[in-house]
C-alpha positions in Angstrom: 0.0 0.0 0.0 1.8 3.5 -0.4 1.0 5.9 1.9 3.1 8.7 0.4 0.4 12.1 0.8 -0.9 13.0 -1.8 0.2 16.6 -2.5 -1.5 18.2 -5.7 0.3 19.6 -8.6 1.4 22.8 -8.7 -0.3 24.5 -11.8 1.4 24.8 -14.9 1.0 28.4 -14.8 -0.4 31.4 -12.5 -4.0 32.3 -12.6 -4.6 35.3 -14.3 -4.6 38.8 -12.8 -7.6 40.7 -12.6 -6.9 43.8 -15.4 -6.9 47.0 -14.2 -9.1 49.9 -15.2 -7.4 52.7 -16.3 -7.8 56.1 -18.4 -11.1 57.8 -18.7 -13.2 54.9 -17.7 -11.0 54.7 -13.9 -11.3 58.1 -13.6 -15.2 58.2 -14.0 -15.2 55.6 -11.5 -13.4 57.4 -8.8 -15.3 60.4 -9.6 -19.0 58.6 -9.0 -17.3 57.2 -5.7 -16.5 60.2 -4.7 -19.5 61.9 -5.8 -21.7 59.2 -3.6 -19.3 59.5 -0.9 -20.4 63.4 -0.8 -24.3 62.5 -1.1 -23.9 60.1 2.0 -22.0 62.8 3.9 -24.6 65.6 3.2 -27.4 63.0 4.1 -25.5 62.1 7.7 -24.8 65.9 8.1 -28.3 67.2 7.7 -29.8 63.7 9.8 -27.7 64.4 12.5 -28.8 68.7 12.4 -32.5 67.4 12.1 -31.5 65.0 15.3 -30.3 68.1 17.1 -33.1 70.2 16.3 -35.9 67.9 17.5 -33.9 67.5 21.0 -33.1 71.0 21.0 -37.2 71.8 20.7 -37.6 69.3 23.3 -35.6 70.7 26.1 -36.9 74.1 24.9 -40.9 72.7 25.8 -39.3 71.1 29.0 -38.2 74.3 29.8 -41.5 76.3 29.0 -44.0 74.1 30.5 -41.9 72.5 33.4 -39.4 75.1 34.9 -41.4 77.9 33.0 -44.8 76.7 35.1 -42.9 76.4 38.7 -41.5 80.2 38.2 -45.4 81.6 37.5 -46.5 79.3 40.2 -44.3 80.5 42.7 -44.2 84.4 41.6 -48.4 83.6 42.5 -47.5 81.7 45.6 -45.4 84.8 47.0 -47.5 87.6 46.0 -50.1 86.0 48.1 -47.9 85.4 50.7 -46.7 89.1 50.4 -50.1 90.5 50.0 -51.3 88.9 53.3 -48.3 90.9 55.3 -48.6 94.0 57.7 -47.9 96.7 55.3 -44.6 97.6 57.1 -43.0 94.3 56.5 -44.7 93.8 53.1 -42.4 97.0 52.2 -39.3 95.5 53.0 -36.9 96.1 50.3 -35.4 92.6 50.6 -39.5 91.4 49.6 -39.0 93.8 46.8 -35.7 92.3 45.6 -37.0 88.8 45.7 -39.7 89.8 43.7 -37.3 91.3 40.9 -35.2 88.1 41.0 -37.9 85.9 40.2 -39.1 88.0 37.1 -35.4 87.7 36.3 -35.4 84.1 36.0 -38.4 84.1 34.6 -37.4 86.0 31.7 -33.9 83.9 31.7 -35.9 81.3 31.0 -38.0 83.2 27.9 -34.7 83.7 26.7 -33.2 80.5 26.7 -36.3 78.9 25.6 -36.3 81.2 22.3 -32.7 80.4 21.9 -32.5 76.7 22.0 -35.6 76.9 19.2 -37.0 80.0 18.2 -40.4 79.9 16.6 -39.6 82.0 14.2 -37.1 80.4 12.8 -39.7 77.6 10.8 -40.7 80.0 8.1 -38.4 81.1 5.3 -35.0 82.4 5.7 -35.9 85.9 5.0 -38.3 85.8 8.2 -35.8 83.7 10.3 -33.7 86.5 9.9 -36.0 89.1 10.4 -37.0 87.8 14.0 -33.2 87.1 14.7 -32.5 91.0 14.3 -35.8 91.5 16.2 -34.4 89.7 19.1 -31.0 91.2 18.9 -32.5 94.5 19.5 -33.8 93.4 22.5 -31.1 92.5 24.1 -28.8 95.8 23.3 -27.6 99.1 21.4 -26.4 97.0 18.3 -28.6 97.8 15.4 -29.1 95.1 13.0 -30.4 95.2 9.2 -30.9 92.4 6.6 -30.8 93.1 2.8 -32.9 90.1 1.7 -33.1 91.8 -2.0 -31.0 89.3 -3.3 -33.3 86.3 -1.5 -36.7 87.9 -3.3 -35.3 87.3 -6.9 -37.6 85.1 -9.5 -36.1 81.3 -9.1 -34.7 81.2 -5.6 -36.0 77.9 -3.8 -36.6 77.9 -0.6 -33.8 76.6 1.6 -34.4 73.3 3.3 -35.4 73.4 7.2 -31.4 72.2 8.1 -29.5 74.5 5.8 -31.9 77.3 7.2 -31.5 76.5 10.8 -27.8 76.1 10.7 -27.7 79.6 9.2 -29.4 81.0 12.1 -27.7 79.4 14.7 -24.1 80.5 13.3 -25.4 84.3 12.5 -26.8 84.4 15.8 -23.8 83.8 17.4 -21.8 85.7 15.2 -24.4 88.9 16.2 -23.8 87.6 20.0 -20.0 88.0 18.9 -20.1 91.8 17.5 -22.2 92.5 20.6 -19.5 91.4 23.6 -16.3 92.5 21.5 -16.5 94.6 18.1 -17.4 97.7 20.1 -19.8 98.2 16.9 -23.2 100.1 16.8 -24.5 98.6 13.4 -24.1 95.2 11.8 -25.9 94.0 8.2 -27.2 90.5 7.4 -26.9 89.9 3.6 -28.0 86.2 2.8 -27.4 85.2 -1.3 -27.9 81.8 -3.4 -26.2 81.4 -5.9 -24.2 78.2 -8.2 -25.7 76.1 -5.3 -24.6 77.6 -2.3 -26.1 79.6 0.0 -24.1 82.3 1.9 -24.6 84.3 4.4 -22.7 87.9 5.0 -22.4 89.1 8.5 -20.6 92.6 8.8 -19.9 95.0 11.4 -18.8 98.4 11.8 -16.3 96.9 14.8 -12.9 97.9 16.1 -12.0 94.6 13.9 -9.5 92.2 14.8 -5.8 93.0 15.9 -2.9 92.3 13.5 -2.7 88.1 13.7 -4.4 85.3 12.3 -7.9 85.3 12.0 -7.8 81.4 13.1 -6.6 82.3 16.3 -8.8 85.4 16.7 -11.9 83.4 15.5 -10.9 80.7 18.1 -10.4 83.5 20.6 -14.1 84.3 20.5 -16.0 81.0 20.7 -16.6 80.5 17.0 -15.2 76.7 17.1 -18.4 75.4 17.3 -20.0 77.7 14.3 -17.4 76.3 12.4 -18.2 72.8 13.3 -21.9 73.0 12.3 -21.5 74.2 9.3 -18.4 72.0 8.3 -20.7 69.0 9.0 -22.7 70.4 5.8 -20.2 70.6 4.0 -19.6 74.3 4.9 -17.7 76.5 5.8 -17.1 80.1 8.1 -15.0 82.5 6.2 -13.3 86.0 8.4 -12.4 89.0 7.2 -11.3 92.2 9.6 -9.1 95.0 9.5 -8.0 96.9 13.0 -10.7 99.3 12.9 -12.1 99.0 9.7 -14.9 96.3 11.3 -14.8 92.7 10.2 -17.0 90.6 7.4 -17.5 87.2 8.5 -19.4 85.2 5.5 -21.1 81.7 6.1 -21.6 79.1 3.0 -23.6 76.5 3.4 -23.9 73.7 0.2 -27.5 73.5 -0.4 -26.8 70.8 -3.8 -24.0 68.1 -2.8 -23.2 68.7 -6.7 -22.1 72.4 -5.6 -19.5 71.3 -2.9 -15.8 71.0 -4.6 -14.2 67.4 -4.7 -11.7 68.4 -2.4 -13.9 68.9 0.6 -15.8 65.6 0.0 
């Protein structure tokens, strides 16, 4: 009997290689990858801002209806309490200041409320805007226009619910910016579509930055995180600032994935 294992031939030659694709036909290829690469990116982008948003509206009602109530509930609670005082003790001034606090923190809450999801901000961009400068006005000197000439010509869609809220969010807090450091009494809002892109303009008539990079400056005031949202679009924040010639911050947010350049895929 042989018992020699059996060990298979070798084949007589290799198996052939798999051709590679080259020229115009490889190129397409990488090109649609890339291209679908981009459309998954902008649809993970805009799910996780539409995430966001909804949690951000529901710590907003939390805040209305829960911490909101227990405020009007307790200012009631006191001024009966108060009410039902001898008049000399019901004029102490320490009554009085408690009385101011709580309408403080109940308009703290207002405000937070309205920030973390402003009504106002569901219509078109145009309105979004308008309200934004509305509440800016509140809140200070700093006088704030938008030029939405440019938004009211024939053909301009309307910008999607995530692009638009995005937008607000970083101009607010680029408005919340010229208010705590430019020193500026007037800033204008100029939002423009155009090749696919939607920007936003943002300029103050602000001490501007110091001589230095404007990375470091922008960093310097906060405006990591603007930068973040709208890089998640696809976006992007661009700065612009002389020493007291004011500063021009401009936002562009990719409303077509076909608009954003292959390089920031």
């Amino acid at each position: 009997m042989n018992l020699t294992p059996h060990r298979p031939s070798s084949p007589s030659s290799p198996p052939a290689a798999r051709p590679r694709v080259s020229g115009p036909t490889s190129r397409l290829t990488r090109e649609h990858r890339i291209e679908r690469l981009t459309r998954l990116q902008m649809t993970l982008a805009e799910a996780h801002a539409d995430a966001e948003q909804r949690e951000r509206e529901r710590v907003a009602q939390l805040l209305h209806d829960q911490v909101g109530g227990l405020i009007v509930r307790l200012r009631l609670a006191f001024g009966e309490w108060r009410h039902g005082l001898p008049e000399p003790v019901a004029a102490d001034p320490g009554l009085a200041q408690v009385t101011a606090l709580l309408g403080e923190l109940s308009r703290s809450v207002r405000t937070l409320t309205f920030a973390l999801a402003p009504p106002d901000w569901h219509g078109d961009l145009q309105a979004a805007l308008e309200a934004l400068a509305a509440e800016l006005a509140l809140t200070g000197p700093l006088a704030v226009e938008v030029d939405g000439s440019a938004m009211a010509q024939p053909g301009i869609a309307e910008i999607p619910a995530v692009q638009r809220t995005v937008a607000c969010r970083v101009v607010r807090e680029l408005c919340l910016n010229v208010q705590k450091h430019a020193c500026a009494t007037r800033v204008e809002i100029v939002p423009k579509v155009e090749a696919g892109w939607l920007s936003v303009r943002v300029r103050d008539d602000g001490r501007g930055f110091p001589a230095g990079p404007l990375e470091v400056d922008a960093r310097g005031l906060g405006l990591g995180g603007a930068r973040a949202q709208l890089q998640a679009l696809g976006g992007a924040l661009v700065l612009r600032s002389e020493p007291g010639r004011g500063t021009c911050a401009t936002l562009l947010i990719p409303l077509d994935p076909d608009a954003i350049p292959r390089e920031c895929a």
